[in-house]
N, C-alpha and C positions, 0 to 999 in steps of 0.2 A: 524714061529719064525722070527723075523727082529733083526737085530744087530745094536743098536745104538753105537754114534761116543761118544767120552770122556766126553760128558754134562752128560750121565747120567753113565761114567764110564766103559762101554762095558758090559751094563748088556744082558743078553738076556731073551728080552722082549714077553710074548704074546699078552697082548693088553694094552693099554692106554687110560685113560678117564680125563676128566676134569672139574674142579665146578668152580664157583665164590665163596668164603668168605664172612663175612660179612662184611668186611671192602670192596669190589669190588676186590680183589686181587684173580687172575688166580691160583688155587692148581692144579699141575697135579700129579694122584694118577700111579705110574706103578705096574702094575701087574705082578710078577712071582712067581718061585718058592721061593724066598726070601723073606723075610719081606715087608709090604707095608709101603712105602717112602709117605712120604707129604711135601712139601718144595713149596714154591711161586717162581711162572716162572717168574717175573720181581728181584728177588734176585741179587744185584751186588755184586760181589767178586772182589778178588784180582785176574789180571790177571794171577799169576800163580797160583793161587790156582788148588788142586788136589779134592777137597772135596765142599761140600755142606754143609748148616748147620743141613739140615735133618741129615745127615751121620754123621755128627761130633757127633749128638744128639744123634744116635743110635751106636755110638763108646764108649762114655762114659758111658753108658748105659750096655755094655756089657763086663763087665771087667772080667769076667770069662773067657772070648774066650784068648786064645793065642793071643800075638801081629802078628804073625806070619800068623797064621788063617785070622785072618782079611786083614790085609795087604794085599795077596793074594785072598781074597774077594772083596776087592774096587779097585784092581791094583794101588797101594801106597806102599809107603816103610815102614817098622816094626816102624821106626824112628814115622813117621808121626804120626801112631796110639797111639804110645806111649804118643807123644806129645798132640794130643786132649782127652785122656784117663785123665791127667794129669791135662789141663788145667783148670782152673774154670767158662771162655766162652766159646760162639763157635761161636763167630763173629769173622771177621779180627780184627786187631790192624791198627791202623792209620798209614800212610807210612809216617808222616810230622815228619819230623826230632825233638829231645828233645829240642835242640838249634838252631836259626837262627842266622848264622853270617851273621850282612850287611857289607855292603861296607861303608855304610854311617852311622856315628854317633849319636847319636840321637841331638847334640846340630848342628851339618849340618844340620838334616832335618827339626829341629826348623826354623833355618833360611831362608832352599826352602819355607816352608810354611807362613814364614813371607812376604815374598818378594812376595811369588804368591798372596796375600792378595791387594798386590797394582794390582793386573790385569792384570801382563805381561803373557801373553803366554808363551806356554812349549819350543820351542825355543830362544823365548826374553831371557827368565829364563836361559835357556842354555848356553846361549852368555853372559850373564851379571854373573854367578856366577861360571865359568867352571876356570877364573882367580884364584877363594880363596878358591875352593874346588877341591883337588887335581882329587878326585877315581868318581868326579861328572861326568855321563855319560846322553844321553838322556833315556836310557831305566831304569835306577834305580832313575832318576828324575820324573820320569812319575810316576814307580811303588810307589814312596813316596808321590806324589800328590793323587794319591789314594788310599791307607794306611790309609791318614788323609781327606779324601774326598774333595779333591782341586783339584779334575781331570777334570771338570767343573767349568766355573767363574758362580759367581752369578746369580741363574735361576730370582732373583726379576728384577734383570737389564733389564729381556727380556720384548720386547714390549706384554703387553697384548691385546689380540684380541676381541674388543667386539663386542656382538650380538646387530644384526640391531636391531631397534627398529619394533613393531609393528601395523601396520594401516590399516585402512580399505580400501574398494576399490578404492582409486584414486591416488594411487603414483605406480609412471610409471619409472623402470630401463632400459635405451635404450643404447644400443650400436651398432657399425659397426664390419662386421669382412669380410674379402678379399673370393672372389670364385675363383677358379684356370682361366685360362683363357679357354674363351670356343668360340668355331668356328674350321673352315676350320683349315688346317696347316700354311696356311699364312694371315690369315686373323681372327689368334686369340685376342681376348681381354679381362682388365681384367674388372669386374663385383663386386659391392661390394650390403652385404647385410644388411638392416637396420634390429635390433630386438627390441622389447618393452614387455615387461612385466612386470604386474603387480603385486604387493609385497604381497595383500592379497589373491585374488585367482589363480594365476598362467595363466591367461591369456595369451596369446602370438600371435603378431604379428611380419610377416616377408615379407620384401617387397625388389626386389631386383631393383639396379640403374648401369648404366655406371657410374656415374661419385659419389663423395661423399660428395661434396660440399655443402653449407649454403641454396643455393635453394631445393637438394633434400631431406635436411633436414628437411626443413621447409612443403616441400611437405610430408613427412612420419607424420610430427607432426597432419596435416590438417587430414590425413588417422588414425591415432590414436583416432582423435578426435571423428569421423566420427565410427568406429570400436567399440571402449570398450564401454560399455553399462550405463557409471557412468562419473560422470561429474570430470574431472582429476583437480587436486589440485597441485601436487609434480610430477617434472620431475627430474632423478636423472643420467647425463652424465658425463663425462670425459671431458677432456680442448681442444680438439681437435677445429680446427679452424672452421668444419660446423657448429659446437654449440654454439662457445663463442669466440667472436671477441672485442666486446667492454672493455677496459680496459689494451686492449696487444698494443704492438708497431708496427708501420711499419718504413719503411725508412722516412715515413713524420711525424714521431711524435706517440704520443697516439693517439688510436681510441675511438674517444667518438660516436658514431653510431655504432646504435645495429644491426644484420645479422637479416635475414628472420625468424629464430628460435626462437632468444631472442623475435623479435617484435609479432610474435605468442604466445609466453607465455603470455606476457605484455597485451596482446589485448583479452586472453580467462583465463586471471587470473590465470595463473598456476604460481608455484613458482620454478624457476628454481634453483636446487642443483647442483654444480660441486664437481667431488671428489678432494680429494687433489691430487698434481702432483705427479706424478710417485710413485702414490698409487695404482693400478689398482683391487686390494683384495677390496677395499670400496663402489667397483660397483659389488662386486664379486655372485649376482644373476643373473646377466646378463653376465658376466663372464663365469659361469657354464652352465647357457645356449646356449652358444654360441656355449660348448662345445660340449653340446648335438645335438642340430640341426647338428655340423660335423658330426656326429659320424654318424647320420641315414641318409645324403643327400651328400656331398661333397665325403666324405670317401669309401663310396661302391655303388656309382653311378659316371661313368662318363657321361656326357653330350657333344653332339654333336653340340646342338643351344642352346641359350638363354629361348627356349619358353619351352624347356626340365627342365633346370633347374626351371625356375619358379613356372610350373606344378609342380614337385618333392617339394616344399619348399610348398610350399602350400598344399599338403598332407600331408605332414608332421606337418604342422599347425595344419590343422581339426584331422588328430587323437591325435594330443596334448592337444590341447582343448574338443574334443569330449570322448576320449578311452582311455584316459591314464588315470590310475590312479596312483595318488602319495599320498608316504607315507604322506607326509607333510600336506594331507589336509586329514589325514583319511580315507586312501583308496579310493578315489573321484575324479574325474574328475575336470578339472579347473569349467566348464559349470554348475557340479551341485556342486558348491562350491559357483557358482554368483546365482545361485537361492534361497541357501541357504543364502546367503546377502541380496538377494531382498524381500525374505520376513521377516527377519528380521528386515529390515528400505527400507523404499521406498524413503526417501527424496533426495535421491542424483541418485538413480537409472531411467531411462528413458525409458529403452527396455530390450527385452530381447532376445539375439539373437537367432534364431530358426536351428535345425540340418535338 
């Protein structure tokens, strides 16, 4: 015999079982010497409620029984039984009051709603109408913006995010991103790492420099060239000064001479893309990747020398290329993603790199 707590009323129980519905709803059946109960375990009541709707069901149900009787069955008062004896439901009634008094008039709330219309914020609002409306407060100005759905300004206003477009193997997203500094205790420095990837198979190169300048840029692009197996058309960087110097100022004017980078593009026919400033989401492949390489090299590897981290980045390369599979290519590795491009057109493809 176990004695359950007030959920099921102090009944005393011998055992308990339970089904699903056909609607997927939990029925638990108790068993005793009393009537068998069916009622849905997910069932919300009123906090104070004494009863269930099972019980209310089998209250009405039994109007022969003394109120008395009962009462003294469910541990509830004579009152209660009376009352769902009586009743024509046996769900709760709604706690929401018959009338809402506001604070606010409806031709005040006319007017938050008009005003918010021009764009000001729930503050501005605040500060600009708290003068002509006596009982206007921030939390019943808010509650009225959302009443009439003004609790947000206009979602059309927000900048729409489009998808890159799509292209085959020769457009290259490249960016830098910092390595912590690695060496001795006094004799640390820092390290920066060039990434490139490719927009159709996910390809990835990672090269790491002391310095991050226009020359080691130009040196990553020669490595690039050298690396992906398809002849590069679109390079697609950020405005940073290794990549794009011609057309910015110095102290002597414009720069009309191209950096080491530009003149490699220029010279191997690629079309060099920059994104717009202080847009960095528009490079946002190489972005994410960025992210990832932290995540498996910088973030749970510290390194002791340079030659450590290197080694690590480059691991990290070949199983990206080699063993990873991503959703994006259909379960597939970048590797047999470029195989699967080279034999669907060979004209741009040259090699194929071997594991």
């Amino acid at each position: 015999m176990y004695s359950f707590t007030r959920l099921f009323l102090k009944f005393k129980v011998e055992t308990t079982s339970s089904f699903k519905n056909a609607y997927g709803r939990m029925i638990i059946i108790i068993r005793s010497n009393k009537p068998k109960l069916l009622f849905p375990a997910n069932m919300q009541y009123h906090h104070n409620a004494k009863t269930n709707i099972a019980q209310r069901q089998a209250i009405k149900e039994a109007r022969s029984t003394p109120n008395r009787t009962l009462a003294k069955q469910y541990c509830v008062s004579h009152a209660t039984i009376g009352k769902w004896k009586n009743s024509d439901q046996v769900e709760d009634h709604s706690s929401r009051p018959l009338t809402i008094h506001y604070a606010l008039t409806k031709a005040e709330e006319r007017i938050i709603t008009k005003v918010r219309d021009q764009e000001f914020l729930l503050d501005e609002l605040l500060e600009a109408l708290t003068p002509y409306i006596e009982k206007l407060n921030r939390s019943n100005c808010y509650r009225t913006l959302l009443r009439y759905k003004r609790n947000r300004l206009n979602d059309k206003d927000k900048v729409k995010r489009k998808k890159f477009a799509q292209y085959e193997p020769w457009f290259l997203h490249i960016d830098i991103f910092y390595l912590p500094k690695i060496g001795e205790k006094c004799k640390k420095r820092r390290y920066y790492c060039f990434l490139a990837i490719d927009r159709a198979t996910r390809m990835l190169l990672l090269e790491i420099y002391p310095h991050k300048g226009a020359r080691e840029a130009g040196d990553f692009l020669m490595k690039c060239l050298q690396f992906f197996p398809f002849q590069i058309r679109f390079v697609l960087t950020d405005n940073g000064k290794e990549f794009v110097v011609q057309g910015k100022r110095n102290r002597f004017g414009k720069i009309t001479k191209k950096n080491l980078f530009e003149a490699i593009c220029s010279i191997a026919s690629i079309e060099h893309r920059k994104t717009k400033v202080k847009h960095p989401w528009t490079n946002g492949m190489a972005e994410r990747t960025v992210k990832t390489a932290k995540e498996n090299t910088i973030k749970v590897t510290r390194y002791q020398n340079v030659s450590e981290a290197i080694q690590d980045f480059k691991r990290f390369e070949n199983y990206h290329n080699h063993s990873r599979k991503l959703k994006m290519l259909q379960n597939r590795t970048p590797y047999e993603k470029m195989i699967d491009w080279y034999e669907k057109n060979q004209n741009y493809l040259f090699i194929i790199l071997q594991i």
